[in-house]
N, C-alpha and C positions, 0 to 999 in steps of 0.2 A: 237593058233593064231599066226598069223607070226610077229605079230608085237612085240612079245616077243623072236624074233630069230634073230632082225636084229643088223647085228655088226654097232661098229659107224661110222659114216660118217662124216667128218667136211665140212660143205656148207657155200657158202658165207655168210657173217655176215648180219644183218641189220645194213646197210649202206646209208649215204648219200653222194652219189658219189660225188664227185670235190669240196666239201666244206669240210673248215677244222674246221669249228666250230660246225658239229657234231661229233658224234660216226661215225667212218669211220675206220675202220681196217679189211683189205682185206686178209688173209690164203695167204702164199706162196707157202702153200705147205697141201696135207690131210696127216696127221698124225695118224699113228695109237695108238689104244688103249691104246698101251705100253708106247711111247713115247711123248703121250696128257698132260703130266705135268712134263718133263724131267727139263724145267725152265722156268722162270718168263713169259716168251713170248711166249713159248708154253700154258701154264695157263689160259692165258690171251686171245687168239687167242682161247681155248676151250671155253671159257666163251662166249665169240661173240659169238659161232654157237651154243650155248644152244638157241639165240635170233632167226635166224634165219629161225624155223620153224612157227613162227608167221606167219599167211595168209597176207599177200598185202593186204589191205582195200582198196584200189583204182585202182586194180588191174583186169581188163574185163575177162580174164582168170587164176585167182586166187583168186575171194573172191564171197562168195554166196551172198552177201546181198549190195553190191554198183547196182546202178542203175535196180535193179530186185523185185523193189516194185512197189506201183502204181503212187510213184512220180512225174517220167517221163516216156515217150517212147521214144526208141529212132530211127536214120533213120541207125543201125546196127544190127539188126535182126537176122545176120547172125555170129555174135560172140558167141563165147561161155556162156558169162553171161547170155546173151537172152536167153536160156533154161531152168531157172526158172520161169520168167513171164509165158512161153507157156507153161509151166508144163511139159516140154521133158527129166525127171531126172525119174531115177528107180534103183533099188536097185543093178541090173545087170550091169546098164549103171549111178551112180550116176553124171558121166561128172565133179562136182569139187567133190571131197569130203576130209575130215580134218581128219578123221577117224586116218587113219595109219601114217598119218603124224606127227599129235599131241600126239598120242603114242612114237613115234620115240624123239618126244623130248622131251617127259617127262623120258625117256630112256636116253636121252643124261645128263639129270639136275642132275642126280641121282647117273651117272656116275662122273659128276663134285664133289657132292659132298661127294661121295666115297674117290673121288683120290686129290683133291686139297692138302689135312694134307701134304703129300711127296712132293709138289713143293720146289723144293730147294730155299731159298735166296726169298720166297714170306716171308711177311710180317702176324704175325698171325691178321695185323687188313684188311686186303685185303684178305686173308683167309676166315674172317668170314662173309666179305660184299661179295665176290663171291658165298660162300653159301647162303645167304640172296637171293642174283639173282635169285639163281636157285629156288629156294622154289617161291618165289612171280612166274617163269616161269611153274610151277607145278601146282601154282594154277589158274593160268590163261590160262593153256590149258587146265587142266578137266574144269575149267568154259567152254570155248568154244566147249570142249565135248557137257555137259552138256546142253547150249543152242540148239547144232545144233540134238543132238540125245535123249535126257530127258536120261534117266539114264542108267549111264556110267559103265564102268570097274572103279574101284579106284585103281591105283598103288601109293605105297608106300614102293618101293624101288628097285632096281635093279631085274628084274625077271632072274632067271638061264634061259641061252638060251636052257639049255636040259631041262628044264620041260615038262613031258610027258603029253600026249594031254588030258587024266582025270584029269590032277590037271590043268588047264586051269581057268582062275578064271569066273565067271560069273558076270554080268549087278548086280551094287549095288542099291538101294530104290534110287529113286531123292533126298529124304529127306538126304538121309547121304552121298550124294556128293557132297551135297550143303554144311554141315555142313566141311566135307573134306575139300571143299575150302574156306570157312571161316575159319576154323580153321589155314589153312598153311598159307592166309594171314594176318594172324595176325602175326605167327610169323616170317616170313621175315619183315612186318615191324616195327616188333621191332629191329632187326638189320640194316634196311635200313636206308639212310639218309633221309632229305627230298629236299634234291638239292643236285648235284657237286660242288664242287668250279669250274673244270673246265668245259669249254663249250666245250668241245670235247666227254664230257659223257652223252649229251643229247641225248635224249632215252634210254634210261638206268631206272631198275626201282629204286623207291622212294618209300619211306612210306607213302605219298601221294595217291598216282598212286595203292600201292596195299590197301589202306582202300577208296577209289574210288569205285575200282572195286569191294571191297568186297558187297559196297553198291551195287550195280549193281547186283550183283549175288543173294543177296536175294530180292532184287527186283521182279527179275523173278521168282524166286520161292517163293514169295508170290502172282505172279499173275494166273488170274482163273484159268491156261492153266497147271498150277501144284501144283494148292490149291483148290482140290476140285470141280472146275468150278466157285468159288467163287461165292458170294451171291446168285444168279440170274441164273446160269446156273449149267447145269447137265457133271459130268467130261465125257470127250471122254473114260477113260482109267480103266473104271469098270472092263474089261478083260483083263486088259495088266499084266501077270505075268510071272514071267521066268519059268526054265522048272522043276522046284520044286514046282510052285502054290501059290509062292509067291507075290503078287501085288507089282510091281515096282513104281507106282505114287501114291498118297494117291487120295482117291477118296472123301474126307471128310472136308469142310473148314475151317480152321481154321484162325482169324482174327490175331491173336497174329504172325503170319509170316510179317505182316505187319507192325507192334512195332518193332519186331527183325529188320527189313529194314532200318524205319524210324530212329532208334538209329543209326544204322551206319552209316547212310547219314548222320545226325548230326556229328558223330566224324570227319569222311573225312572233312565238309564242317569249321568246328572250326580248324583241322590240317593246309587246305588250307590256308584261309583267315588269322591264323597268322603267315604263314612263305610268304606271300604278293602277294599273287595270288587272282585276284579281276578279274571280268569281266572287258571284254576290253575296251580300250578308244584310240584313234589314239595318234601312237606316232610322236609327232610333228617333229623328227627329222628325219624322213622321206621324210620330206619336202612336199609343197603343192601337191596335188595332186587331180584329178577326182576318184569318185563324191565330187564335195565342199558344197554340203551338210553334214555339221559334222553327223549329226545322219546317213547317208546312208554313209558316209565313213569308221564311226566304225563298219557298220554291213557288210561290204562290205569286212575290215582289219581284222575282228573279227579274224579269224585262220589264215589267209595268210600272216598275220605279224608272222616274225619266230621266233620273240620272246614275242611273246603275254602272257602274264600272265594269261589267261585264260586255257592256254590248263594244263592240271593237268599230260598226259601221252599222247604223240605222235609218229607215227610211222615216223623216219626221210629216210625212202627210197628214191629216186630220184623218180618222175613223169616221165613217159618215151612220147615217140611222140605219139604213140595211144592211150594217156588217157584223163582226163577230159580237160585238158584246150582245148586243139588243138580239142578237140572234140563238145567245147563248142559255141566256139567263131564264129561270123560271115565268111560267106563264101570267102576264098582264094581258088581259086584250088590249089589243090596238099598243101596247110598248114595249112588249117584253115576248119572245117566239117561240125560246125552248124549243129550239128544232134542230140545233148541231148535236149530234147524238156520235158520242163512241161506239164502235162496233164491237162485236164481242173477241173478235181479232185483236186491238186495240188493249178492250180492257184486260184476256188473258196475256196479254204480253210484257206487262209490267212486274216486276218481280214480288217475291211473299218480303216479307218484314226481316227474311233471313238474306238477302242479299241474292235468291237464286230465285229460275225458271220455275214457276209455277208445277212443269212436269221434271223436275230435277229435283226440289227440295223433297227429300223426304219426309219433311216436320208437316209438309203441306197437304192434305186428305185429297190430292186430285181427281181419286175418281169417283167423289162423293162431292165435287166443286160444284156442280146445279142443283143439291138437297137446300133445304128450307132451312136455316140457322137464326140463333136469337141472337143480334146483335147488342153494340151497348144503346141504342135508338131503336131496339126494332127488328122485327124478322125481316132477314134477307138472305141473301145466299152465301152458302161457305164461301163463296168465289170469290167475292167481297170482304170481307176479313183475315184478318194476320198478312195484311199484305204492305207494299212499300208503303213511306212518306208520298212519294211523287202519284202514286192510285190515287190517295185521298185527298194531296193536294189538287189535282190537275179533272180528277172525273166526280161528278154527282150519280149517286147511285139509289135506291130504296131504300130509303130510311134513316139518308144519310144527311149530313147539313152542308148548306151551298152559303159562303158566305157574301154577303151583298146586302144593302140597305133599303129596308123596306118599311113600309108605314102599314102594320098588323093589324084590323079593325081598330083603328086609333093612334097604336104603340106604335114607336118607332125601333124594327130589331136592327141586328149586323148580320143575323143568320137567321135560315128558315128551312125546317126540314123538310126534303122534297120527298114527296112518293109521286109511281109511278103507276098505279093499276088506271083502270081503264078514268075511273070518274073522282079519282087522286087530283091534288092541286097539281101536280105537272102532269097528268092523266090527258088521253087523247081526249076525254069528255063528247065524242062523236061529231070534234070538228076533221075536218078535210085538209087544215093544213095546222103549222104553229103546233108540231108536236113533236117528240122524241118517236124517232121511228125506233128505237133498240130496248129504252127503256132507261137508258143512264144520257146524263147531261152532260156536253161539256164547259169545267171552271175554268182549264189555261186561256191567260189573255184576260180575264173577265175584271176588273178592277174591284178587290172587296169592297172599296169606300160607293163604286156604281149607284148612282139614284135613278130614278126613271120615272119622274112625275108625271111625265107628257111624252108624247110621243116627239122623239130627239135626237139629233147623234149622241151620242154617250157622254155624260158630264167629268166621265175621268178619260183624259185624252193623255198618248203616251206615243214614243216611239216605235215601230213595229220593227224589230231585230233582222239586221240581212245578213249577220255574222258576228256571233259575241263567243267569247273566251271559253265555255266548255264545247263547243264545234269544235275551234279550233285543237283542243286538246284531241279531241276521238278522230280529226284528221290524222292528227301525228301518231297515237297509237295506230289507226288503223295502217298506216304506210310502213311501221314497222314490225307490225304483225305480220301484212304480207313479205315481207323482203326478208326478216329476220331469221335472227338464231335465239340462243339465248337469251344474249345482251339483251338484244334489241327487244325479245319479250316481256325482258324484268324493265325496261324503261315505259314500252307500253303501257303494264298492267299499274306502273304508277301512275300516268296521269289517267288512265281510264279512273285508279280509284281517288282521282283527285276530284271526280266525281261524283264519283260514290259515295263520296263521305259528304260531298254538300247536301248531298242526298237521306244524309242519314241510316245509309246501311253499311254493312261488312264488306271492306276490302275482299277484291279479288279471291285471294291468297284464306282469308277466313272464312267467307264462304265458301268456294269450292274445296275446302279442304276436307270436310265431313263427305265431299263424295266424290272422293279422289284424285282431285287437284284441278288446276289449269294450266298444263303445258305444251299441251300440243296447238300447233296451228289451228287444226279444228276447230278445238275446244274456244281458243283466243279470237279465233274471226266471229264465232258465235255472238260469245261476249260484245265483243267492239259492235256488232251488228244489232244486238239486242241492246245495248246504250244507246245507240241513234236511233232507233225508234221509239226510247222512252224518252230518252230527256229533249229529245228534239221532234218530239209529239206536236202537231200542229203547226210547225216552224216554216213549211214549202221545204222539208228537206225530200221526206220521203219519196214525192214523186219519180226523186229523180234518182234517189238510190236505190230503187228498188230497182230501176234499169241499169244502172252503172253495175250494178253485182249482176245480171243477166236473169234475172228469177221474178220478176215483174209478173208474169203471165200465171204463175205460181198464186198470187194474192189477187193482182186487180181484174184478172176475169171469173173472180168467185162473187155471188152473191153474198152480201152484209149476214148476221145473226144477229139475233139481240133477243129480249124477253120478248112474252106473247104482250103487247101491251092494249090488246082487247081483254085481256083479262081483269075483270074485276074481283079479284080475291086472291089470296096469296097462291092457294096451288093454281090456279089457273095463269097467270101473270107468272110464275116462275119457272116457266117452260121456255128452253131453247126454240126461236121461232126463224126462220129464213125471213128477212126482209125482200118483199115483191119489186124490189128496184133494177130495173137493168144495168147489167156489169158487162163489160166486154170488154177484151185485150187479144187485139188480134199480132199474133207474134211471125215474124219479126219486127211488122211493121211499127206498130206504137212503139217500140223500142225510141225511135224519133221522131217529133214531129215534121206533118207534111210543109214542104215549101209551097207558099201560094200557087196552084197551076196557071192562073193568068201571069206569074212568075217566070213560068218554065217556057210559056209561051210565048213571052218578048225575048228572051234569050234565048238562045240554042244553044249555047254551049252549056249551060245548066241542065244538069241533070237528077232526075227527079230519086226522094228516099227511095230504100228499097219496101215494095208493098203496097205504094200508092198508082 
């Protein structure tokens, strides 16, 4: 496999360009192998590019799982991301894949810490924290192995690049690459900090950040998609064995993966909360700002204040011009797209103002939810009113306001009320692209203070969240939802409503109580599963949960809905319409992504997902 032949490369760092209160150190120069620890600066410049093979999370042609679930659709069809919703990915043609890359820098970590002991004039307590990096960077790309292919290569250590093509190592059981990366995270953070003193080392990992993730990691492999099929379902991967007849997934479930989760979530979430990372609340010194509703301005600030206490580990990249914001926001020609559209999947899935399921609450006229209603802006649809904080903070809808700074024939607003009929200011106006395919915008991520003079990367630059403090909460409920009893349910449904309430609606326990309660498992996985879809809307979560719970094929091989938005007038525009975009999930196979087949081809012992 080539990926054990490739010499090093040192690539840009993960950087936040033009700010100096991130991690920002740029290579002057690519150094070679020899000369990667000649001194301190060289060291240190190796260490950065250990980071740099981390995927872009908000990146349209770099990351599998931003806008490629059934979230949104968008009016860019023609980017490369859009090839997962349409299912245009094959083993031959995978179009992104993490495969060789994340080898590359588990290659590079290993290298690091081979060679750091010889930096001259480093310091052995920088020594031992650059090795700490690397190990938490180890384990957090077989994680991502892990997630995007189920069971990986495990490397653990430098492979000789002449290793002859028979000793090529072969795909390890999931179970012990899961344990692999539990294992490594633990001990980077035991040498990790749990913060920098300085702000120049943000994004950098912490001890925090890798007992997070470790949460995360058995998460997933506690759920059906590599536990058996868990309770209820039968596993996909009865025949998946390598090329000795060994079964690479367990096909058998075991409940106790979800103990081993729910512990961890617990350690992370007791780490977090006493070194002072609490979910968010607006910092005042920000100064006033839209939305001036406090609950829709916390949820609104939650990650885009760049220094929120919530996020646990963040990617600090620069936002470039063709990404979310500029993509999001109301129509400018030439600087503004309005083309990330929620789907109507998406927007019914958010709860009413009462804390419950839009077909659960009875306060909520669901089968009258696409009639024409007078809002306080304007006729729109029932479906749009009496609904959460997190609807109106996170979606733009008709006749609704999107806040963001604009210069109004003259005036300079903070908010601008968007319609969407056909020849409306966020109207398709009979262009071909730069439009809302559903008919509602999306605001999460979008910076209220956002300007857009020229055409630009985004003038409000911020962290993009790889795991912040209410994740981690819906991990640990959701691990003892599954495994529990009682206990373990009244501990869940607290932190889920430790959510809920930044959220601004009724506990658990209040809401469900007008229609019969929340006690059963059922009813509790519902919940936990309708949480991670609201509050981690747009986050690169969904992709992947939707296949860890096994019901993937259920959501992403349905075509989008949205309003008619040829309609120019309210009854014609406020028709449920099918979006004409291609969807497809062929099951079992998207279950995981394919391994490169020029992959499968230098190795023989590699054997390929099942489906490809």
């Amino acid at each position: 496999m080539n990926v054990f032949k490739q010499l090093i490369a040192l690539v840009l760092v993960v950087a936040f360009a033009g700010c100096t209160d991130y991690l920002d150190v740029v290579p002057d120069e690519r150094p070679t192998e020899a000369d990667a620890f000649k001194n301190i600066y060289a060291a240190e410049n190796f260490l950065y590019s250990c980071y740099s093979y981390i995927p872009n999370p908000r990146s349209g042609t770099g990351s599998i799982d931003f806008m490629t679930a059934d979230e949104v659709v968008t009016a860019f069809e023609h980017e490369t991301f859009a090839n997962f919703p349409k299912g245009n990915f094959t083993a031959s043609n995978p179009v992104i894949s993490y495969w060789n890359t994340l080898f590359k820098g588990i290659r590079q970590c290993y290298l690091l810490i081979d060679g750091i002991d010889q930096t001259p004039g480093l310091s052995d307590q920088n020594k031992t924290l650059y090795k700490a990096e690397a190990k938490f960077l180890i384990a957090y790309y077989h994680f991502l192995l892990a997630r995007n292919y189920g069971p990986t290569i495990i490397v653990d250590g430098v492979a000789d690049i002449n290793t002859p093509f028979e000793d090529f190592p072969s795909r390890a059981h999931f179970d012990d690459v899961i344990d692999f990366i539990a294992k490594t995270f633990d001990e980077a953070a035991a040498e990790l900090p749990v913060r920098y003193s300085s702000t120049s080392a943000y994004g950098r990992a912490t001890s925090i950040a890798a007992k997070a993730l470790k949460a995360r990691a058995l998460l997933m492999a506690a759920s059906p998609l590599f536990n058996g099929g868990g309770e209820d379902q039968t596993s996909f991967y009865t025949d998946f064995k390598d090329e000795e007849g060994n079964l690479l997934i367990s096909t058998t479930y075991n409940p106790e993966k979800w103990k081993r989760a729910a512990d961890a979530a617990s350690e992370a979430i007791q780490l977090a909360e006493a070194n002072g990372h609490a979910l968010y609340s607006y910092n005042e010194s920000l100064g006033e700002t839209y939305p001036l509703d406090e609950t829709l301005r916390d949820l609104r600030y939650t990650f885009i204040d760049r220094y929120s206490q919530e996020l646990l580990w963040a990617d600090t990249r620069n936002e470039g011009t063709y990404e979310l914001q500029n993509k999001s926001t109301p129509f400018i020609q030439g600087r503004a797209w309005n083309g990330v559209a929620p789907t109507l999947t998406m927007v019914e899935s958010f709860y009413t103002e009462n804390g419950l399921p839009i077909d659960v609450d009875p306060n909520f006229d669901y089968d009258n939810r696409y009639a024409i209603a007078t809002g306080p802006n304007g006729t729109t649809l029932n479906l749009n009113l009496h609904r959460e904080p997190r609807f109106d903070a996170w979606v733009g809808y008709h006749n609704s306001y999107y806040e963001i700074i604009r210069d109004v024939d003259g005036e300079v607003v903070e908010q601008i009320k968007t319609q969407f009929r056909k020849n409306d200011n966020c109207g398709i106006n009979g262009r071909s692209n730069n439009y809302t395919p559903t008919g509602y915008l999306n605001k999460k991520g979008v910076h209220p203070k956002l300007e857009q003079p020229t055409l630009m990367a985004p003038s409000q630059q911020y962290p993009w969240p790889v795991i912040r403090l209410a994740d981690l909460y819906l991990i640990y409920a959701e691990a003892l939802i599954e495994y529990g009893s009682a206990t373990e349910f009244a501990t869940a449904k607290e932190y889920i409503d430790r959510v809920r309430t930044r959220a601004g609606i009724p506990t658990i326990d209040e809401a469900w109580g007008v229609v019969g309660g929340a006690s059963t498992k059922e009813t509790l996985r519902r919940i936990v599963r309708d949480e991670r879809t609201i509050e981690l809307y747009l986050e690169n979560q969904r992709f992947w949960d939707l296949r860890r719970w096994m019901i993937a094929e259920d959501y992403l091989g349905v075509q989008a809905k949205g309003m008619n938005i040829q309609g120019a007038t309210d009854d014609e525009f406020f028709r449920v319409t099918t979006v004409p975009f291609q969807r497809q999930f062929r099951s079992p196979a998207f279950y995981l992504m394919p391994i490169p087949q020029s992959e499968i081809n230098k190795n023989e012992k590699l054997v390929q997902n099942p489906g490809y």
